[in-house]
MMTF fields as JSON, N, C-alpha, C and O atoms, coordinates in Angstrom:
{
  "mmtfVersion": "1.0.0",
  "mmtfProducer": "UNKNOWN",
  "numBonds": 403,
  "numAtoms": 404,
  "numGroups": 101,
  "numChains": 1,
  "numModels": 1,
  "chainsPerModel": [1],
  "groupsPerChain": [101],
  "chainIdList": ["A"],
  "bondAtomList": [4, 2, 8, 6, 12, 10, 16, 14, 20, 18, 24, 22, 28, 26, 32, 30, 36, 34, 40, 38, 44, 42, 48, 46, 52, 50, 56, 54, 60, 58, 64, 62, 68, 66, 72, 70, 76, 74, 80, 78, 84, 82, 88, 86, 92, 90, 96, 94, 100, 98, 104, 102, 108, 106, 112, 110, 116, 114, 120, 118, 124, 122, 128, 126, 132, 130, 136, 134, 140, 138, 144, 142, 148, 146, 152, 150, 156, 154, 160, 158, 164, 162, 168, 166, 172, 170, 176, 174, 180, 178, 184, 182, 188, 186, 192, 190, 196, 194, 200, 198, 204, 202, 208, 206, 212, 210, 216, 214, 220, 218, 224, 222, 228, 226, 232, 230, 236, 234, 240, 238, 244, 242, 248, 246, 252, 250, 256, 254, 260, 258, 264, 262, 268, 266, 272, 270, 276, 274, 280, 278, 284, 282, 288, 286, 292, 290, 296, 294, 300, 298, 304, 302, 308, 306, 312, 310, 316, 314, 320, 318, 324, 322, 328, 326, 332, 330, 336, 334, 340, 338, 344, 342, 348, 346, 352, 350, 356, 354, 360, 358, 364, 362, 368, 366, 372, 370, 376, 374, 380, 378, 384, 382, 388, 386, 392, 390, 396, 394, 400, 398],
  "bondOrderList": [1, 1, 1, 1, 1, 1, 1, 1, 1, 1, 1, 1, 1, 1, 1, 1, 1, 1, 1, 1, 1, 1, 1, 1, 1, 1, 1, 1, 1, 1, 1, 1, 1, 1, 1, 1, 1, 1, 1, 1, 1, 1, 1, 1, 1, 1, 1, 1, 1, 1, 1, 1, 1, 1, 1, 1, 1, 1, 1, 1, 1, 1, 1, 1, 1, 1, 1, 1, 1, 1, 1, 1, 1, 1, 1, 1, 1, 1, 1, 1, 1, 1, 1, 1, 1, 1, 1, 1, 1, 1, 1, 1, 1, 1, 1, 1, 1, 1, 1, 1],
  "groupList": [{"groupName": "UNK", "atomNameList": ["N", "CA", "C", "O"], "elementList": ["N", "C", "C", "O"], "formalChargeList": [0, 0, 0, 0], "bondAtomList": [1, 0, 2, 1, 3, 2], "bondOrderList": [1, 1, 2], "singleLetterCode": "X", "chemCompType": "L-PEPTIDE LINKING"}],
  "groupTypeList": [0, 0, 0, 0, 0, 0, 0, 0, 0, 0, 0, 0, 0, 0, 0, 0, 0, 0, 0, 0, 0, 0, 0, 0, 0, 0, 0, 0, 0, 0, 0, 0, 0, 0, 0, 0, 0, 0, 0, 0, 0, 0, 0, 0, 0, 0, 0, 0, 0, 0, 0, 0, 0, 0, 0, 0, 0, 0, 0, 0, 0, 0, 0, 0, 0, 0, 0, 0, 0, 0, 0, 0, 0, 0, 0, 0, 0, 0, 0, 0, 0, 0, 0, 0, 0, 0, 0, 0, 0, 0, 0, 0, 0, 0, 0, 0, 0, 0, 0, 0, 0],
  "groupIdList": [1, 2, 3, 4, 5, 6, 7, 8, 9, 10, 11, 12, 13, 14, 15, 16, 17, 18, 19, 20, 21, 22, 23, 24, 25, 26, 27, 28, 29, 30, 31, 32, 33, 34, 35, 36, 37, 38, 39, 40, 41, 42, 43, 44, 45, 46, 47, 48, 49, 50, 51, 52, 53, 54, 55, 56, 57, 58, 59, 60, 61, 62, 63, 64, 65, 66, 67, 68, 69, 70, 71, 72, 73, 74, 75, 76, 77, 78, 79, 80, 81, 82, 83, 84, 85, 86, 87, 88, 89, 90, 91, 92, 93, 94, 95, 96, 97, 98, 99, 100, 101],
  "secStructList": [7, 3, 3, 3, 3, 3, 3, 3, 3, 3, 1, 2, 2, 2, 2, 2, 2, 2, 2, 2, 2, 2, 2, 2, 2, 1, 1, 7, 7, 7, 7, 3, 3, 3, 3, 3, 3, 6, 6, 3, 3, 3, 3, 3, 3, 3, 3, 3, 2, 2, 2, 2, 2, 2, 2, 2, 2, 2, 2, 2, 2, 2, 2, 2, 2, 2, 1, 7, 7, 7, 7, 7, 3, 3, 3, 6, 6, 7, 7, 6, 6, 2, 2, 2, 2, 1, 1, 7, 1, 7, 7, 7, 7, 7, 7, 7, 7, 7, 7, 7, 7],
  "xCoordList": [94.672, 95.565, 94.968, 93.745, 95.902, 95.763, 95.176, 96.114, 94.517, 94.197, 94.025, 93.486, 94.806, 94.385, 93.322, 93.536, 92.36, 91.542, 91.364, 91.315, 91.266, 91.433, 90.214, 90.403, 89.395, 88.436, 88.46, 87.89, 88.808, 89.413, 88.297, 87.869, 87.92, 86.222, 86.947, 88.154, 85.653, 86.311, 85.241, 84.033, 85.713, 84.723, 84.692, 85.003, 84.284, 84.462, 82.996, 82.948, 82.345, 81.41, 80.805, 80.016, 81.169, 81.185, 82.179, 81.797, 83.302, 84.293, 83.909, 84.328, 83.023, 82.404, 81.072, 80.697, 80.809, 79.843, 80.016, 79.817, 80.579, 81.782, 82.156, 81.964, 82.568, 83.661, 82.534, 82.775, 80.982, 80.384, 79.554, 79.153, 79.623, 78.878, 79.609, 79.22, 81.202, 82.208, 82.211, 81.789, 82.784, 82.477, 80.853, 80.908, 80.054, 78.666, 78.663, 78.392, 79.064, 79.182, 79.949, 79.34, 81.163, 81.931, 82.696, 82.924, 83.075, 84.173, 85.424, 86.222, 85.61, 87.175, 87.31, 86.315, 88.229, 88.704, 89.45, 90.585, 88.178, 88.343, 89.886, 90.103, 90.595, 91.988, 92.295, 92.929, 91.642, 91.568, 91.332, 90.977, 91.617, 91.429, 92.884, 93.961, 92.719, 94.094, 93.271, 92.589, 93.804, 93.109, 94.446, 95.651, 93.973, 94.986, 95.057, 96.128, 94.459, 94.348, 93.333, 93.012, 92.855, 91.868, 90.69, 90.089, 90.442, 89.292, 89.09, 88.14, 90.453, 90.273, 90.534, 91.251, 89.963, 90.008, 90.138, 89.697, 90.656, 90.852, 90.686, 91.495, 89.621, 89.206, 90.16, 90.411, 90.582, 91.575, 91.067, 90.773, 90.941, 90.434, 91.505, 92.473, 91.138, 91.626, 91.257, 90.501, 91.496, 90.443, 91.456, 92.498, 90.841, 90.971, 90.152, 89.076, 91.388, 90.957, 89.716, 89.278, 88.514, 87.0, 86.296, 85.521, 86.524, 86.127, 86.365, 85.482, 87.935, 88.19, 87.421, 87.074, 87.143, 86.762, 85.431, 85.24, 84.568, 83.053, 82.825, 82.094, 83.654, 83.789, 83.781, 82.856, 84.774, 85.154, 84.447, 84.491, 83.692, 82.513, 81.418, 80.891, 80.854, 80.057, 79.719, 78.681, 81.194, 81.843, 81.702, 81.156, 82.347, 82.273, 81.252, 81.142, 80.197, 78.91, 78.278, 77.365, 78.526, 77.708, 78.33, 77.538, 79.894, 80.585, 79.777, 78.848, 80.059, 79.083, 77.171, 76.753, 76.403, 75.166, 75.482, 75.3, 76.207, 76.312, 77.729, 77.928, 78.466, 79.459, 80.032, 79.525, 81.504, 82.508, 83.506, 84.419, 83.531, 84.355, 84.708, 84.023, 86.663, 87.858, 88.375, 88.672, 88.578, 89.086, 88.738, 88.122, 89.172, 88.939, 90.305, 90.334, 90.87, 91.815, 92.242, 92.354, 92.325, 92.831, 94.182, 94.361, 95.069, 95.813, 95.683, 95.492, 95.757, 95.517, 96.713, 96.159, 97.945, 98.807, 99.541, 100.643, 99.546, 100.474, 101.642, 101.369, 103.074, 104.377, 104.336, 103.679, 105.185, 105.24, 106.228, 105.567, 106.674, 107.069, 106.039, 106.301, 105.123, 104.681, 103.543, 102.839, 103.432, 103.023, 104.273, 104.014, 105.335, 106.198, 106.124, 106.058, 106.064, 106.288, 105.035, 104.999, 104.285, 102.796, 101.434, 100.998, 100.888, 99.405, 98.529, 97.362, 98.772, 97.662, 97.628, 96.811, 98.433, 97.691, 96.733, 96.462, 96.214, 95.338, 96.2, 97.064, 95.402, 96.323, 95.918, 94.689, 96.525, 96.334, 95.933, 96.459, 95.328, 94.444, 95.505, 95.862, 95.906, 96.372, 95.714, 94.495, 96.558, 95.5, 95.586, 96.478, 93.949, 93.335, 93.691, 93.737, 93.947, 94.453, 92.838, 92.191, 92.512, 91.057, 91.809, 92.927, 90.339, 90.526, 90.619, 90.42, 90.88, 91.126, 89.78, 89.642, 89.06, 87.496, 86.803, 85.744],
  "yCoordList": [119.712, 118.588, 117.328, 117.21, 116.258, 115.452, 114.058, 114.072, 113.226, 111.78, 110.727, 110.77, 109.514, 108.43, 107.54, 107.369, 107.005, 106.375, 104.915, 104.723, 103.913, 102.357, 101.495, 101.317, 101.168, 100.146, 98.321, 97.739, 97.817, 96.253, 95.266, 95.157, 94.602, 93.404, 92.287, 92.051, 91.435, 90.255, 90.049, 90.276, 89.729, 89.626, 90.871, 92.044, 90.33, 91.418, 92.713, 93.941, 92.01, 92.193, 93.647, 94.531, 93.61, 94.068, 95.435, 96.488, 95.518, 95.822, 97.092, 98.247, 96.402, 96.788, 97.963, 98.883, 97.839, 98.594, 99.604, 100.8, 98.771, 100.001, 101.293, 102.502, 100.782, 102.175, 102.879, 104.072, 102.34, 102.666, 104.346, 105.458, 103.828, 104.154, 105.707, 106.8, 105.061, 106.243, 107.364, 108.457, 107.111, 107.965, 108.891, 110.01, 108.557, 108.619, 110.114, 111.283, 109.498, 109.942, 111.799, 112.769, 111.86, 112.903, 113.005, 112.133, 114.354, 114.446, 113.965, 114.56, 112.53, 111.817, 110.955, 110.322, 110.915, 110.099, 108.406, 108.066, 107.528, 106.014, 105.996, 106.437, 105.637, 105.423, 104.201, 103.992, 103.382, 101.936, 100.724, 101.119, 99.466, 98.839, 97.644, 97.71, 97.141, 96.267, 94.748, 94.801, 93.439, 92.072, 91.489, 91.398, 91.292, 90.758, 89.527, 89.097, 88.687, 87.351, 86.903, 87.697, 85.545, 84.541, 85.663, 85.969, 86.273, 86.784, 88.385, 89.098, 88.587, 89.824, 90.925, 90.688, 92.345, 93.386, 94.878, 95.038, 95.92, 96.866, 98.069, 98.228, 98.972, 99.934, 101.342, 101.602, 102.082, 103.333, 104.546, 104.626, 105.728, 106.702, 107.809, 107.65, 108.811, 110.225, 111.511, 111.909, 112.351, 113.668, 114.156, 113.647, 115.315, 115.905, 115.34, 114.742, 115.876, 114.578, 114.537, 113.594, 115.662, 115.729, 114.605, 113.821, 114.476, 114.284, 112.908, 112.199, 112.289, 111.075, 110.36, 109.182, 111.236, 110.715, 110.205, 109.001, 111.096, 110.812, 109.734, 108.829, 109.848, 108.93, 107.474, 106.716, 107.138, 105.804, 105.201, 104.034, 106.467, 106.048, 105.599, 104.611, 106.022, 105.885, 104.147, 103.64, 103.701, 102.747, 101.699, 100.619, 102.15, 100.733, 100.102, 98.988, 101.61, 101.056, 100.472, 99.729, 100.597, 99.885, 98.713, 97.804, 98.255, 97.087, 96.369, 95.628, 96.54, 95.833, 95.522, 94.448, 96.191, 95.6, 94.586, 93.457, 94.836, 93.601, 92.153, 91.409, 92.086, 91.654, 91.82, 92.238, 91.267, 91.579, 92.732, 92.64, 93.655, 94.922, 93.912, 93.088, 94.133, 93.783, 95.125, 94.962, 95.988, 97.399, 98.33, 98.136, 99.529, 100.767, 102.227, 102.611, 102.608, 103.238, 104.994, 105.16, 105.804, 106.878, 107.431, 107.687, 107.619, 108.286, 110.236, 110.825, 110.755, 112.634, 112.786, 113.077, 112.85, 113.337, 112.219, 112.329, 111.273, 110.238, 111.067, 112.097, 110.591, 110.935, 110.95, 110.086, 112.154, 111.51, 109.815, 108.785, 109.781, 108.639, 106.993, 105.878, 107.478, 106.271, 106.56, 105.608, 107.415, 107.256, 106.651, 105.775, 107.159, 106.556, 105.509, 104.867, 104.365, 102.988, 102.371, 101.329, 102.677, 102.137, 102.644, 103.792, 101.693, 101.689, 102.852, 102.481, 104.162, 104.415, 106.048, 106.827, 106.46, 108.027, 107.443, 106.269, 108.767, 108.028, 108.502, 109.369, 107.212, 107.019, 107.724, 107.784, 108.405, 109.711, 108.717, 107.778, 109.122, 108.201, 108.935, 110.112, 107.889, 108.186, 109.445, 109.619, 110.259, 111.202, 110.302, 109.543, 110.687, 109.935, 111.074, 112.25, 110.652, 110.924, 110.712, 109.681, 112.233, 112.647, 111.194, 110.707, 110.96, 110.368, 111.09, 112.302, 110.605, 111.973, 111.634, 111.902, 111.097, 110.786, 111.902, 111.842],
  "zCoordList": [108.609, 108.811, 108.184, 108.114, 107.668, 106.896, 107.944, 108.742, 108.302, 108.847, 107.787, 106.681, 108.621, 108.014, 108.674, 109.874, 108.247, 108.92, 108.482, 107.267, 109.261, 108.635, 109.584, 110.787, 109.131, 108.786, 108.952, 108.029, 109.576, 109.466, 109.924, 111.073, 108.878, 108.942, 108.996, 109.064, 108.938, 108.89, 107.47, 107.545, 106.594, 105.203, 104.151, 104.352, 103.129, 102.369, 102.358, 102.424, 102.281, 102.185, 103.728, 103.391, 104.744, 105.977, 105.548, 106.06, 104.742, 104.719, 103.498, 103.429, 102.678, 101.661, 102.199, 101.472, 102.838, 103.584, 104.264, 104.055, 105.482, 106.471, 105.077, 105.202, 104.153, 103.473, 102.805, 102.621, 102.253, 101.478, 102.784, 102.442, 103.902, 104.922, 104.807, 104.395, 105.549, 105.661, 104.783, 105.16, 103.308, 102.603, 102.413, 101.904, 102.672, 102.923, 104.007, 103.734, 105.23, 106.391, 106.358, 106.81, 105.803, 105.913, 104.653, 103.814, 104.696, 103.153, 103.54, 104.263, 102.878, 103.193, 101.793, 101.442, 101.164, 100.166, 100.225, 100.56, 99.711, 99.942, 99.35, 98.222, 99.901, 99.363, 98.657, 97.623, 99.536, 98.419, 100.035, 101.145, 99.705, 100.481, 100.85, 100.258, 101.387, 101.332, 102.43, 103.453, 101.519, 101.872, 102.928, 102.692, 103.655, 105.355, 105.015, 105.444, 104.445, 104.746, 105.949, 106.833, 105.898, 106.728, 106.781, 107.811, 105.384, 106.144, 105.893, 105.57, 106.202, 106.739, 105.833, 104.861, 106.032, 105.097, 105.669, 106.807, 105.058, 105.54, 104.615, 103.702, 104.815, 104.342, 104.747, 105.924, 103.759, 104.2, 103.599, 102.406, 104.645, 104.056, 104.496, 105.239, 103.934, 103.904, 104.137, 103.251, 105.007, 105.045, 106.031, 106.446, 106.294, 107.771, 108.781, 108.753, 110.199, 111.46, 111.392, 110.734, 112.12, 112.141, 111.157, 111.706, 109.693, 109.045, 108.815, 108.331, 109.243, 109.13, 110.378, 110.29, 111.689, 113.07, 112.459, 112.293, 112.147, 111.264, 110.804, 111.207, 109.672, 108.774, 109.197, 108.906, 109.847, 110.545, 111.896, 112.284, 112.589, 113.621, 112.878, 113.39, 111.756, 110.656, 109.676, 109.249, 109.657, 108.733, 109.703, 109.478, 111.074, 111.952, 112.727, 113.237, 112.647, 112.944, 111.983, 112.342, 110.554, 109.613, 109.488, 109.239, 109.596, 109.444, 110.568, 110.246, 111.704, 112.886, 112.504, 112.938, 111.942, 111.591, 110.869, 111.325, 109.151, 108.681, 108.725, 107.765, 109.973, 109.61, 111.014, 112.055, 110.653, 112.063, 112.141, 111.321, 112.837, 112.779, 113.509, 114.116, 113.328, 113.867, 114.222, 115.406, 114.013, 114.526, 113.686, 112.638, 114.17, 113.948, 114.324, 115.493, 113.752, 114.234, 112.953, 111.738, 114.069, 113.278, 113.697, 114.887, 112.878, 112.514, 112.623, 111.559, 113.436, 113.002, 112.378, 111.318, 112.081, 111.271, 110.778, 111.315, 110.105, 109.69, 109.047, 108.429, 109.195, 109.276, 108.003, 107.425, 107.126, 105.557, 105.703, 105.563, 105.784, 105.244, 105.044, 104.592, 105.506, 105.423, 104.155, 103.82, 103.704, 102.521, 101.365, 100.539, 101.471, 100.47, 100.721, 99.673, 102.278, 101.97, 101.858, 101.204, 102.22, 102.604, 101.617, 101.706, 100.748, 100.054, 100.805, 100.929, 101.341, 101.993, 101.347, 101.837, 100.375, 99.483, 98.494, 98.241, 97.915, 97.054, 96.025, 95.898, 95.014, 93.597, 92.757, 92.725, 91.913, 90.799, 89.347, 88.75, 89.28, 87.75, 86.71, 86.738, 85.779, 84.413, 83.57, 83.579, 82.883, 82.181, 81.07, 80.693, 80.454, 79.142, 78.157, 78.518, 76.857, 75.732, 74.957, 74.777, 74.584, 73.728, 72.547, 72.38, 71.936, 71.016, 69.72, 69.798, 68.546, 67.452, 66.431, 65.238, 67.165, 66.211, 65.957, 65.332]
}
């Protein structure tokens, strides 16, 4: 099963850590991040539940040494639809075109 897991600092930098930690921690895919305003930031990951639970116990203990954890929250099955409206799959990179050198 699929989890979403979200990360929320106050700074970038805290926010920056937390996700560096997470990914670190368990096999989950940084999805990207999204800026709240006054401050605030939010790290989003991806995995299965176990792995997102890891992950984000991992992230918010490292956001808390350097910085302000504002929350912490998982998702175990997010609904499809909220990937269609909401920043939170991960984004499929462009395929690159070999060069003809």
């Amino acid at each position: 099963m699929e989890a979403l897991g979200m990360i929320e600092t106050k700074g970038l930098v805290a926010m920056i850590e937390a996700a560096d930690a997470a990914v670190k921690a368990a096999k989950v895919t940084l999805v990207g991040y999204e800026k709240i305003g006054a401050g605030f930031v939010t790290a989003i990951v991806r995995g299965d539940v176990a792995a997102v639970k890891a992950a984000t116990d991992s992230g918010a203990a490292a956001a808390r040494r350097v910085g302000e954890l504002v929350g912490v929250h998982v998702i175990p099955r997010p609904h499809q639809n909220l990937d269609e409206k909401l920043p939170i799959s991960p984004k499929t990179s462009p395929k690159v075109k070999p060069s003809l050198e």
